[in-house]
BANU-57749 format. One line per 10 residues: number of its first residue (from 1); for each residue x, y, z of C-alpha. Coordinates in steps of 0.1 Angstrom, whole numbers, plus 2048, in hexadecimal, padded with zeros to 3 digits. Each point is the difference from the previous one (the first is absolute). Example, Ala and Ser with C-alpha at 12.3 -4.5 7.8 and 13.67 -1.06 7.14 Angstrom:
! residues 2
1 = 87B/7D3/84E ~ 80E/822/7F9 .
//
This chain:
! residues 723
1 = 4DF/EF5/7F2 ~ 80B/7DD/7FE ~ 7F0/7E2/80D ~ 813/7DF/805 ~ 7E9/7E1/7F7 ~ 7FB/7DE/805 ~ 7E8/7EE/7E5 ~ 7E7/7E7/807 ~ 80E/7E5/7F0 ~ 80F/7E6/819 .
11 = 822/7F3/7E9 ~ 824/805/80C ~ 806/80F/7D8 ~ 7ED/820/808 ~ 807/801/829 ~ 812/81F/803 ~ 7F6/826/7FF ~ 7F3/811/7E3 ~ 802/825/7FF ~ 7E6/816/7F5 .
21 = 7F5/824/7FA ~ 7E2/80D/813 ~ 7EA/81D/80E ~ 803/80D/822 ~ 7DB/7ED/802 ~ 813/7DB/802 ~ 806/7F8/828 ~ 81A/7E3/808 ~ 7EB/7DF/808 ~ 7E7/807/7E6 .
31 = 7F6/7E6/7E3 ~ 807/80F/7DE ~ 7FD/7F8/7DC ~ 820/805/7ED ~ 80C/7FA/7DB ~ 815/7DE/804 ~ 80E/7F3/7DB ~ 7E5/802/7E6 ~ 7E5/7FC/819 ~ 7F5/80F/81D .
41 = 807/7F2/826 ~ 7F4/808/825 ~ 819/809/818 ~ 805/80C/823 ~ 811/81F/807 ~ 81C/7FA/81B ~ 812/81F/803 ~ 7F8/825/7F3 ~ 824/813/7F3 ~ 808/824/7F2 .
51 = 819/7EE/7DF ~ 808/7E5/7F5 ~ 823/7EE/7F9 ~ 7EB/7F8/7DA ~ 801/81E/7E3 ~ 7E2/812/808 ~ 7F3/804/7DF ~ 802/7DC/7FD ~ 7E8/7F6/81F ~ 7DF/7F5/7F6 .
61 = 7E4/80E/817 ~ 7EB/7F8/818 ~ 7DA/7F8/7EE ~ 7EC/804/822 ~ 7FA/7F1/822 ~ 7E5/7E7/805 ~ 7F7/80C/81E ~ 801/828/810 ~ 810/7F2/820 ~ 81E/7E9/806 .
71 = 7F5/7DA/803 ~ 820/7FB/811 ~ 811/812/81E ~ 824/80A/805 ~ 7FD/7E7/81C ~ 7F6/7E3/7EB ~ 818/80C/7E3 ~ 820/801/816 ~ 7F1/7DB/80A ~ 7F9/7F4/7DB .
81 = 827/805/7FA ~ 80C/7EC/81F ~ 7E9/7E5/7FC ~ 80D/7FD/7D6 ~ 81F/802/80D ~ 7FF/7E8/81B ~ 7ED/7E2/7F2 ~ 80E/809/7DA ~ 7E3/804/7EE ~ 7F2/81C/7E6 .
91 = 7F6/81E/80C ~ 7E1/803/7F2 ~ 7F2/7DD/80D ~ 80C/80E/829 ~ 7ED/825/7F5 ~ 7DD/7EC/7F7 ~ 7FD/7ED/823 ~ 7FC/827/80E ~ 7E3/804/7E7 ~ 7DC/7E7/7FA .
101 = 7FF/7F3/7E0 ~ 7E2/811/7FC ~ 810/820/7FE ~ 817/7F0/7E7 ~ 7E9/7EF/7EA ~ 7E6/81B/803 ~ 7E5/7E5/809 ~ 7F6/81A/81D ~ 7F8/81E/7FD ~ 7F0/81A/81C .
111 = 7D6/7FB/805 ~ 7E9/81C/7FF ~ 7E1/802/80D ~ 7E7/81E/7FD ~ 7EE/809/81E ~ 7DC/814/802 ~ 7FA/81A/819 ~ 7DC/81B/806 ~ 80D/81F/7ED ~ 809/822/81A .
121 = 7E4/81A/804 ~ 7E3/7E7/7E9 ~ 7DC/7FD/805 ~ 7F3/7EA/7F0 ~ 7D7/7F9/7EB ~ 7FA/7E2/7F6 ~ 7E2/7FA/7E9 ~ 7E9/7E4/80D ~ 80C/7E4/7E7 ~ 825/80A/80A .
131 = 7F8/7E9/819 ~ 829/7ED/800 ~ 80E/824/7F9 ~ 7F1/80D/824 ~ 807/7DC/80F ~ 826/802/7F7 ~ 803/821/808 ~ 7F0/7F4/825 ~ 818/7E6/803 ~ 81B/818/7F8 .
141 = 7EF/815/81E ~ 803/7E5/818 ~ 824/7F0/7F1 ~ 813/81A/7F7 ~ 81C/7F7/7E5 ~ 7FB/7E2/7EF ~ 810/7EC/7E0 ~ 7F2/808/7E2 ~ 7FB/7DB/7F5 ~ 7EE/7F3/820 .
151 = 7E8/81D/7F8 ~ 7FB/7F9/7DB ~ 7F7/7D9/80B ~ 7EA/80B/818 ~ 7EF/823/7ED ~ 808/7F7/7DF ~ 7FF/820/7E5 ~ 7F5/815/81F ~ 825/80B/809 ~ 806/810/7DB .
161 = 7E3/812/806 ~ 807/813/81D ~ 821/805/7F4 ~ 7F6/80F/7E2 ~ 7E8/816/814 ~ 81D/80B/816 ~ 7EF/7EF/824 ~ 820/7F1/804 ~ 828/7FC/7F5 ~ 812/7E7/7F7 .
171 = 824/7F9/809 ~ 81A/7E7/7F4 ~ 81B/7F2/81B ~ 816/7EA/801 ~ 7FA/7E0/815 ~ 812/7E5/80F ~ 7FE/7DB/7FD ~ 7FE/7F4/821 ~ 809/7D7/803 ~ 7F1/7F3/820 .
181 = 7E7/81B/806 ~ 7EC/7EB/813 ~ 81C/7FA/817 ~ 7F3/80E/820 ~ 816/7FD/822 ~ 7FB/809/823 ~ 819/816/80E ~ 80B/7EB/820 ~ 818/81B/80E ~ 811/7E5/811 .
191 = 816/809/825 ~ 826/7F5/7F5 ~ 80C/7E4/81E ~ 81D/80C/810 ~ 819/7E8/7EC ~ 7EC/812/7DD ~ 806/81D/80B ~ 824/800/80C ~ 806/7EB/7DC ~ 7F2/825/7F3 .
201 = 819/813/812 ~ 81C/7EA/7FB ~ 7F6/807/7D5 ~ 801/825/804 ~ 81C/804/815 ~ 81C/7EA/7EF ~ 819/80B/7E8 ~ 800/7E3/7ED ~ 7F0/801/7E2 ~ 7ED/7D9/7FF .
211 = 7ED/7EF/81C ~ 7F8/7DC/802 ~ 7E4/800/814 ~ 800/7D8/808 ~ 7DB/7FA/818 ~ 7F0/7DE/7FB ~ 7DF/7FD/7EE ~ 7E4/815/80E ~ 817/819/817 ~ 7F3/81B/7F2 .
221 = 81A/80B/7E5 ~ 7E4/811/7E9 ~ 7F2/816/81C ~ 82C/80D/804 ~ 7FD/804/7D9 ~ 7DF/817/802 ~ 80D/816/81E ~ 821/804/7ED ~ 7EB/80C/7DF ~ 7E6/813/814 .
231 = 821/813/812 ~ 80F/808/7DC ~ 7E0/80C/7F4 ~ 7FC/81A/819 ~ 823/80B/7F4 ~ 7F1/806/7DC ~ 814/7E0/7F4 ~ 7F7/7E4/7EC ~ 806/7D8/805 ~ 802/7E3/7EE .
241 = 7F3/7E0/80D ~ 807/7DE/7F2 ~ 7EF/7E2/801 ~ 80D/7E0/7F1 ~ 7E0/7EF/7F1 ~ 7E5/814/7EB ~ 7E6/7EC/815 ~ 80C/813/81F ~ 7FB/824/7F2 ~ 7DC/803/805 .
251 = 802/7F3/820 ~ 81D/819/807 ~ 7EE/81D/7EC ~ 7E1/7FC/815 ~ 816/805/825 ~ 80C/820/7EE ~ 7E3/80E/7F2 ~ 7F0/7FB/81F ~ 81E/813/814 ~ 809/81A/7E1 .
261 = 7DF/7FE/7E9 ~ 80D/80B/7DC ~ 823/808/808 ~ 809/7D7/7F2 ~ 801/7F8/7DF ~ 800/7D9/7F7 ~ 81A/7F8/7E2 ~ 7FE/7DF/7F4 ~ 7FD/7EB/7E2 ~ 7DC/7F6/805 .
271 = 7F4/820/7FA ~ 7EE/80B/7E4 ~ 811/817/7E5 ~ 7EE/822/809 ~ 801/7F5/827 ~ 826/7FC/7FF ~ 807/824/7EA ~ 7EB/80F/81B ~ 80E/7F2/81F ~ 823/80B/7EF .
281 = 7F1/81C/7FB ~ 7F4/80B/825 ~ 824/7FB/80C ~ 810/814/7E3 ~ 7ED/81F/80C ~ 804/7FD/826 ~ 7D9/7F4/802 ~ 807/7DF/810 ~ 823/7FC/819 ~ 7FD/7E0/807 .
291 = 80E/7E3/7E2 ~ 7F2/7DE/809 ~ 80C/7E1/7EC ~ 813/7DF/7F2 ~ 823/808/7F7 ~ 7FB/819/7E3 ~ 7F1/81A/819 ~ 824/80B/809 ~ 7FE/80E/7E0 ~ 7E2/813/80F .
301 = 804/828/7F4 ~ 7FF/810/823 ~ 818/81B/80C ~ 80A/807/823 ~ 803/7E0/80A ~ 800/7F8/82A ~ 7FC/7DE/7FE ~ 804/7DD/7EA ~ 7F4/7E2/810 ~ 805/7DE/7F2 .
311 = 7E5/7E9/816 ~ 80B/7D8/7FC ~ 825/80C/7F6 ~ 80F/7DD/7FC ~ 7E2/7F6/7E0 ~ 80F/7F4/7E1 ~ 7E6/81A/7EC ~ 817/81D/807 ~ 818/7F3/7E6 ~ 7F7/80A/7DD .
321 = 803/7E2/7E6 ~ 7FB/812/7E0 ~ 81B/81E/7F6 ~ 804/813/80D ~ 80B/7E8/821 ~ 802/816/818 ~ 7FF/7F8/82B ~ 7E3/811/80D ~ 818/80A/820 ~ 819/810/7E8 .
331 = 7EB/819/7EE ~ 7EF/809/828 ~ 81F/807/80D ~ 80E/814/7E4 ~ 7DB/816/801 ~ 80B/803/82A ~ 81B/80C/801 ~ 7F6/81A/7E3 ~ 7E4/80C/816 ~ 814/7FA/81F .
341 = 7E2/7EC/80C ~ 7FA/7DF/814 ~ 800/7D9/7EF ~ 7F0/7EA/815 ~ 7FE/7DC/7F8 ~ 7E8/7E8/817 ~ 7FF/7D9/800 ~ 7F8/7E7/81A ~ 81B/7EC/7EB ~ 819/817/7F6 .
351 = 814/7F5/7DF ~ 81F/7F6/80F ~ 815/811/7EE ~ 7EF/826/80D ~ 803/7EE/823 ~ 824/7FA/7FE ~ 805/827/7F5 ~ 7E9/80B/81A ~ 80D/7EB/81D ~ 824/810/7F4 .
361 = 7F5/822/802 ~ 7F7/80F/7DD ~ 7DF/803/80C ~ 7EA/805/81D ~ 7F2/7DD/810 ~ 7E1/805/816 ~ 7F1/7E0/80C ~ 7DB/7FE/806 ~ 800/7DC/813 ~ 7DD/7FE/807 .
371 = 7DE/801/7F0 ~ 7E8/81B/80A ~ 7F0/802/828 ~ 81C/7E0/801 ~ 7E6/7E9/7F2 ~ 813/7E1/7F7 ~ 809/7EF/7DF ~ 7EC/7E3/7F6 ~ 80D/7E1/80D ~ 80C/7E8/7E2 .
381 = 7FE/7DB/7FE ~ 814/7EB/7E6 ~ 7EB/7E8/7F1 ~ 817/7E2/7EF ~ 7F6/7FA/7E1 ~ 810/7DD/7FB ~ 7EC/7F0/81C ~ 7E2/80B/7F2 ~ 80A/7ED/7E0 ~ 805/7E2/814 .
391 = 7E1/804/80F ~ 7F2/7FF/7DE ~ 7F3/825/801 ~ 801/80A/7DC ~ 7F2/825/802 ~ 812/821/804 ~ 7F1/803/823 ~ 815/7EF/81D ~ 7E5/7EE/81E ~ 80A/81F/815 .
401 = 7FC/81C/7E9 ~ 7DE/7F3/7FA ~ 7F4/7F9/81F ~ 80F/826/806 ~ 7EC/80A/7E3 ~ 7E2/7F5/80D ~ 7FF/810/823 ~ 80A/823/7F0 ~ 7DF/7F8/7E5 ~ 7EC/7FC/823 .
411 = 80B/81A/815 ~ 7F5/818/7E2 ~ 825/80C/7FC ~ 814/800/7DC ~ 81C/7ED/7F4 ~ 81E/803/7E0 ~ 80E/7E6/7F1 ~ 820/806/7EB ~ 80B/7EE/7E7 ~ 81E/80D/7E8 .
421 = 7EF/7F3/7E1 ~ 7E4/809/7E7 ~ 7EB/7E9/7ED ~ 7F1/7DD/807 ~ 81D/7F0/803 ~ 827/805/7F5 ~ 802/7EE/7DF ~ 7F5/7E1/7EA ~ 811/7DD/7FE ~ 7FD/7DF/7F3 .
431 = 801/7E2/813 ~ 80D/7EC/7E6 ~ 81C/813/7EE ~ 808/81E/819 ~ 7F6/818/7E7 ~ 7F6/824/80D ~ 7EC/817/7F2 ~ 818/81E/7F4 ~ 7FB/820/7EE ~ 80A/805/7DB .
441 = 80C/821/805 ~ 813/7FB/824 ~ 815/7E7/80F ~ 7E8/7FB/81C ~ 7E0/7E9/80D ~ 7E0/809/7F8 ~ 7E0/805/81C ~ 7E7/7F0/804 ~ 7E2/818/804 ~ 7DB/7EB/804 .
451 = 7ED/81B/803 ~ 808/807/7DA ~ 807/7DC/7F8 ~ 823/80F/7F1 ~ 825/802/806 ~ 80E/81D/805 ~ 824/80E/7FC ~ 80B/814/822 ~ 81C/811/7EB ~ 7EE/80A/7DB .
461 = 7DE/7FD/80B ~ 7F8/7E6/7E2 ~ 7E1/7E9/805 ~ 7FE/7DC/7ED ~ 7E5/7E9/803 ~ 802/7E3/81E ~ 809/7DF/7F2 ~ 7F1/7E8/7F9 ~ 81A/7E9/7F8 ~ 82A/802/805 .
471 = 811/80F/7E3 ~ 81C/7E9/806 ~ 7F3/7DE/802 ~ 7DD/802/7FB ~ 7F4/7F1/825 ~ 7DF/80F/80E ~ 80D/7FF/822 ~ 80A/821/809 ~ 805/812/824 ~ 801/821/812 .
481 = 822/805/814 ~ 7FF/818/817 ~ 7E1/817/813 ~ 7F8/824/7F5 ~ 7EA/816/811 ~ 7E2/7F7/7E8 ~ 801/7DF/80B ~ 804/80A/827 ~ 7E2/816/7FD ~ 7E9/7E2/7F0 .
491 = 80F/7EA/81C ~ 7F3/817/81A ~ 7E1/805/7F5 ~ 7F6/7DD/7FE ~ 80E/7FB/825 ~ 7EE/81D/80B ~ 7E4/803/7EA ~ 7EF/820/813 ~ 820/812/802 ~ 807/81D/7E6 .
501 = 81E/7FE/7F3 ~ 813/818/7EE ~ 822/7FF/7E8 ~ 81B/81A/7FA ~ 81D/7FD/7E1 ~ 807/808/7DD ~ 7E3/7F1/7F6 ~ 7E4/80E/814 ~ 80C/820/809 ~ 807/812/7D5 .
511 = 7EF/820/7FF ~ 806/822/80E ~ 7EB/7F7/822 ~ 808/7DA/7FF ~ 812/7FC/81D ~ 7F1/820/810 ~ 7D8/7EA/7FD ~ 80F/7E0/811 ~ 80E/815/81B ~ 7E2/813/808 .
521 = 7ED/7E3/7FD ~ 813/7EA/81B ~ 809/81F/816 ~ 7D6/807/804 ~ 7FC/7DA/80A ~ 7EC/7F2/7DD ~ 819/7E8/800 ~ 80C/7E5/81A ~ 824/7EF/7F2 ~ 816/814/7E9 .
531 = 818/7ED/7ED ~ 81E/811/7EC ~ 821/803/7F0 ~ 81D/81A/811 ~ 7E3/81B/7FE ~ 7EE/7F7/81E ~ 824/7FE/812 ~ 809/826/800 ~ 7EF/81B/812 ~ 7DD/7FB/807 .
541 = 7EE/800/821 ~ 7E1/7EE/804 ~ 7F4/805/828 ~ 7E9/7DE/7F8 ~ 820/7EA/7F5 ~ 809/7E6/81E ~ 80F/7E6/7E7 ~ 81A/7FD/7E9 ~ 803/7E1/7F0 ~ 820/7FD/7E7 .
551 = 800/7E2/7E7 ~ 824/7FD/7F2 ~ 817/80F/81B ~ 81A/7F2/7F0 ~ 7F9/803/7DD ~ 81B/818/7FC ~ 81B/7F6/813 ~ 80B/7EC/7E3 ~ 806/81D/7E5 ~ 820/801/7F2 .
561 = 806/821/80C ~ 816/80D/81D ~ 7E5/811/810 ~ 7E6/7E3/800 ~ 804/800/822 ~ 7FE/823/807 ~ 7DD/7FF/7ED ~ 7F4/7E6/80F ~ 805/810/823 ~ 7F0/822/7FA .
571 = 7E6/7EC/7EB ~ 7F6/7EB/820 ~ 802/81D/817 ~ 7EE/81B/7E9 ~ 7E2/7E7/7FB ~ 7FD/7F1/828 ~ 7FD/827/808 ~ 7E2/804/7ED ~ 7F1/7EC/81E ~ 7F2/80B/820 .
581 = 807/827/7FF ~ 7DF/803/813 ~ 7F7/7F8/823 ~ 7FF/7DF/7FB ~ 81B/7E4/801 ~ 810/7F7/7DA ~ 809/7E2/7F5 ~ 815/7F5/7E5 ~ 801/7DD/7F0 ~ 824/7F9/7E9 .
591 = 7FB/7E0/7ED ~ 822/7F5/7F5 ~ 813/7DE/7F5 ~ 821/811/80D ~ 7FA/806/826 ~ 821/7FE/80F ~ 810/81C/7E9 ~ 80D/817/811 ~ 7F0/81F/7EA ~ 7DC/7F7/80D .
601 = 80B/7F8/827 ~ 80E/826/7F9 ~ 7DC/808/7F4 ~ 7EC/7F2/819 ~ 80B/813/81C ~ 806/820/7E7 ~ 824/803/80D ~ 80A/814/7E7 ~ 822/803/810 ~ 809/7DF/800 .
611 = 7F8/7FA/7DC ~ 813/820/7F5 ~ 81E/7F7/817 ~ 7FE/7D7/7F2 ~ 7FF/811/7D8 ~ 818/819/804 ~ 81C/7EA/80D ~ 7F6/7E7/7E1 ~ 800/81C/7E7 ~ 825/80F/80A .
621 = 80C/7D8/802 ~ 7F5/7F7/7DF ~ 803/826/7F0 ~ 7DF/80D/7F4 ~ 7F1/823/804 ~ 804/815/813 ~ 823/7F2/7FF ~ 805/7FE/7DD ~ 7E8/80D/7DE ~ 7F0/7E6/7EC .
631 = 7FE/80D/7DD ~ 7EF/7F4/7E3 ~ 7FF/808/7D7 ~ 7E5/7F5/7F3 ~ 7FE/7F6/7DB ~ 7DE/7FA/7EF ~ 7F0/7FF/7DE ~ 7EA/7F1/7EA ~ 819/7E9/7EC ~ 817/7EA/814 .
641 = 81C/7FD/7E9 ~ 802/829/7FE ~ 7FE/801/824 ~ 814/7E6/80A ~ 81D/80F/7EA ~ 7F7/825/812 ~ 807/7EA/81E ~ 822/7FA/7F2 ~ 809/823/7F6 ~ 7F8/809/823 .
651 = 80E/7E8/813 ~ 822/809/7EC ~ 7FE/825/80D ~ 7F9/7F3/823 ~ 819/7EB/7FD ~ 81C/820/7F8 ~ 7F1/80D/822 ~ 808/7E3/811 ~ 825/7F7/7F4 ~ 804/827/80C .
661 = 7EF/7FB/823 ~ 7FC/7DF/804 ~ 80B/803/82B ~ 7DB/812/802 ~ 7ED/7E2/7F4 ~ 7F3/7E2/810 ~ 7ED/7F1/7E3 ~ 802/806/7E0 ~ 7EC/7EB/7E8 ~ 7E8/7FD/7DD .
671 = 7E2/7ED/7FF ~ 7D7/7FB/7FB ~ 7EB/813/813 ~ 7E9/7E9/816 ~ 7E3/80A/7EC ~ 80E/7FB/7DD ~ 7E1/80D/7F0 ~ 7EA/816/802 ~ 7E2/816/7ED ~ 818/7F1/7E2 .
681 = 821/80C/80B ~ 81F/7E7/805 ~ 811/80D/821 ~ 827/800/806 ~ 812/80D/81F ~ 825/809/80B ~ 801/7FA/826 ~ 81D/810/815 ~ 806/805/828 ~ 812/81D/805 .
691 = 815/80D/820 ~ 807/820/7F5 ~ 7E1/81A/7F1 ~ 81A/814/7EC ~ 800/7E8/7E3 ~ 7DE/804/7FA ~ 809/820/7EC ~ 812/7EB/7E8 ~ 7E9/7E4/801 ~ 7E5/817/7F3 .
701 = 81D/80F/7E5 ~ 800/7DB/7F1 ~ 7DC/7F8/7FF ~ 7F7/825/7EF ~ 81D/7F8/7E8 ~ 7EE/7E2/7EB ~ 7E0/80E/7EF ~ 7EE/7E6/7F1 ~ 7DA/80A/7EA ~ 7EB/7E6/80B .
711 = 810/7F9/825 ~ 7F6/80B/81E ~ 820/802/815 ~ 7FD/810/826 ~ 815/801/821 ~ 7F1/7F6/822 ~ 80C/806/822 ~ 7F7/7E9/81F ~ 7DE/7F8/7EC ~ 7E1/7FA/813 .
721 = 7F8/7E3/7E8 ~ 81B/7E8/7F6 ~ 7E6/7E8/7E8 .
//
């Protein structure tokens, strides 16, 4: 036998098939170690094959398999090629996203436990100073099974005893880490509404393979997603169910375990080592059906599949940034159609380039207009900004989110504030010269974070001391530009000194339960005013929450980015919905220094219609997806001279592709990247527009042709982030 392998090592020198002889033992998607030059190399088995076109006695073998059972499945190995394939990157760096990198690394392994049971057919004498012998072996009476180590802390040197007198046996199993054990959820068994379940019927009986579910914030999208599951579980199929923020997992987990119990198994990054292998583990063998997770849980190794579901479709998250950079949609559609199964994507803001596809017919569209029961959406009120300045109101708060503020505080109900920025305030300046506070190591601003007296880097992570002085000029009189949610928080509490307030970003919520603690916290009322970044937009439902109070409305509006306005629309929306998804009224307060654009008028009264048909018509006038692909080569490495002249050599391959095709491109140009630096790394880019897809195949040709040691050169389609 033959089997036809991929080694682990992610460089385009060794990405092909190698062949290799092996015993009928050696299963196609197992990890094996092979002989590979003088060394030795793991590799994954692909394909199993009676000969080989190499001279048999010339084939090296086959050493052994790492594991008795394939890590991979045929499913997942079919996948692995069309994803190398289609984004143009090594096989063996596509094969590893299938796989934890505990399982690579061997930093997990499988936990055993041995557990203690009363021997069959045993009656036991105790003497009278084997006084712990005859009270363990009471216990045991009244228990039944228990872990050994819980009964050598309690009984001590008792337990060898009676197992050396043959009272009772010992047996080792294998147990399972279990993250969020505590996680306990009441199994609502919600009735469907007639619009939930018609949307349920609609799913199940259409021949299209992708539904956009579009139902504005709080009409019950998650109770469609759990009927659809529960359906394909009774089927004996599995599901997949995506979430685009790792704070909204647990929250997500504890909805299924309630429904499904230990069928879900929660993959994400916060996990620890053995509590990832194992939750891979559980849906490898069939044990759990149910994937729940950030983007990588598409990845998940379930079989069967009856459903995918991508909640909050439109989030930017669902675009890798690291290699390889795969769309989240892409891979789900590819793993539908294999399993002939249903994708269903659900937004109250749809991205509006999976609108335009669904209102054009490649998918289903099934509107859910109103919330649950018909309650209605919180009313929202524009606060402007630039009469509060005039008045000479200097705080973050506007008169009328205060005074809204304070009657929520009173009438014992619960409040968010969003702000899209972490820290105490945006960055550091002098008054005299102008000089900001940047990092060394990126082209950026540092933050100003009082609670550590520091600045931080939002990019590297890199603290420096505060200043005491400008680097520049020497002047003492230095200034915070800009408000973070550090300093929000400390401005609350001194207006509100009896209220509890609470804060949710990057800085508050590190750990594996970080954001999982806040959430609990606010949702079982020990706190009054939550105040976050984008993580307290998406998702959550807090029955208690009457007021939404959002500080920078506008803040994004001004990205350079042809979808700043698209963001700051479903930003808006996703965050007002948070409010009033109870029986009482919500309100929403929008502070802004903008308030005739047009994007928040379109916000205000959630018209998503309106704004779609308003971007659309701009995107086709001025040629930008879904009308044209943006795509961009990015160049980076740690000298700029060597990367500045890899910038070169590439842009004179591009530039061949171009004199061939130039009809299919709108812009075609070299340049920085807006973040020149960062972690070290000068950054380069090749912009182009294109009109035509089919010269992306020669696009990638060019780049892959110029191989430089200490450059990192990649291709990106329609990024998510343009900085």
């Amino acid at each position: 036998m033959v089997a036809e392998v991929i080694v682990d090592i992610a460089h385009s020198d060794v990405d092909k098939i190698f062949d290799y002889a092996c015993g009928e033992e050696i299963q196609a998607g197992m990890r094996v170690v092979v002989p590979f030059g003088r060394s030795t190399a793991t590799g994954f088995v692909m394909r199993i094959k009676e000969t080989s076109d190499f001279p048999a006695e010339k084939l090296k073998r086959v050493f052994r398999a790492e594991e008795d059972y394939p890590a991979i499945n045929r499913e997942c190995l079919m996948l692995s090629e069309k994803i190398a394939e289609r984004y143009r990157c090594p096989k063996a760096l596509v094969l590893r996203l299938f796989l934890p990198a505990e399982l690579r690394t061997g930093k997990a392994s499988e936990r055993y436990r041995s557990f203690v049971q009363i021997a069959q057919g045993v009656t036991p004498v105790f003497s009278a100073s084997a006084k712990a012998q005859a009270a363990l072996f009471a216990y045991l009476e009244e228990e039944g099974e228990t872990d050994a180590a819980i009964l050598r802390d309690r009984f001590g040197s008792a337990v060898n005893a009676l197992i050396k007198k043959g009272y009772v046996t010992v047996e080792k199993r294998r147990v399972m880490r279990d993250p969020y054990s505590d996680l306990k959820g009441e199994n609502l068994n919600r009735v469907l509404t007639a619009s939930q379940s018609e949307a349920v019927q609609k799913i199940n009986r259409t021949e299209k393979t992708v539904t956009l579910l579009h139902g504005v914030t709080g009409s019950g999208k998650t109770e469609i997603y759990l009927t659809l599951i529960a359906e394909q579980l009774k089927q004996g199929k599995s599901a997949i169910f995506l979430v685009p923020e790792i704070s909204l997992t647990p929250q997500m987990l504890l909805q299924l375990r309630a429904r499904f119990g230990g069928s879900a198994a929660i993959m994400h990054s916060g996990l620890s080592a053995g509590e990832r292998f194992d939750e891979w583990c559980r849906l490898r063998e069939g044990t759990a059906k149910i994937a729940i997770g950030a983007r990588s849980a598409i990845f998940a190794p379930v079989e069967n599949i009856g459903a995918i579901i991508i909640d909050e479709e439109h989030d930017g998250s669902y675009s890798s940034e690291s290699s390889p950079r795969y769309n989240t949609f892409d891979v789900a559609f590819l793993r539908a159609k294999y399993n002939g199964c249903k994708l269903v994507l659900g937004s109250a803001t749809p991205a509006v380039e999976t609108y335009r596809r669904a209102k054009q017919g490649e998918f289903q569209l099934i509107h859910l207009p109103d919330r649950i029961n018909r309650r209605p959406m919180p009313n929202v009120e524009i606060a402007d900004m630039r009469r509060e300045v005039r008045r000479g109101n200097a705080s973050p708060f506007s008169a009328v989110l205060r005074e809204k503020l304070e009657r929520c505080l009173n009438d014992g109900n619960q409040a968010i504030l969003f702000l899209n920025r972490r820290g105490y305030s945006q960055s550091v300046m002098c008054h005299t010269c102008g000089y900001v506070a940047k990092c060394e190591h990126c082209d950026v601003a540092l933050t100003y974070h009082s609670e550590e007296g520091c600045l931080k880097c939002h990019y590297c992570g890199t603290h420096y001391h505060m200043l005491s002085a400008c680097p520049e000029c020497g002047g003492t009189h230095l200034g915070y530009v800009g408000t973070g949610t550090q300093k929000v928080a400390g401005e609350l509490k001194k207006l509100y000194p009896d209220a509890r307030v609470l804060r949710m970003d990057n800085d508050t919520t590190s750990g594996k339960e970080g954001h999982f603690k806040i959430l609990k916290q606010f949702s079982e009322r020990k706190a009054d005013i939550l105040v976050g970044t984008q993580m307290v937009a998406k998702g959550h439902d807090f029955p208690s929450v009457t007021l939404v109070g959002i500080l920078d409305a506008d803040m994004s509006l001004h990205f350079p980015d042809y979808r700043s306005s698209e963001r700051t629309f479903q930003l808006i929306t996703q965050v007002a919905g948070r409010s009033g998804r109870a029986e009482e009224q919500g309100e929403v307060v929008l502070q802004t220094y903008d308030p005739e654009n047009y994007i928040l008028r379109f916000a205000v009264t959630y018209d998503y219609e309106g704004f779609y048909q308003h971007e659309i018509a701009m995107r086709e006038a001025t040629m930008f997806p879904p009308f044209a692909k943006i795509v961009r080569v990015m160049v980076t490495g740690g000298d700029d001279g060597v990367t500045l002249e890899a910038l070169r050599e590439v842009y004179e391959k591009l530039q061949e592709v171009y004199a061939k095709h130039s009809d299919a491109f709108l812009f075609f140009h070299k340049m920085h990247a807006p973040v020149k630096r960062i972690q070290n790394k000068f950054r380069y880019q090749v912009l182009m527009r294109l009109t035509d897809a089919s010269v992306l195949k020669s696009i990638y040709n060019a780049v892959s042709a110029v191989k430089r040691k200490d450059v990192l050169i990649y291709v990106e389609e329609n990024p998510a982030n343009l900085s």
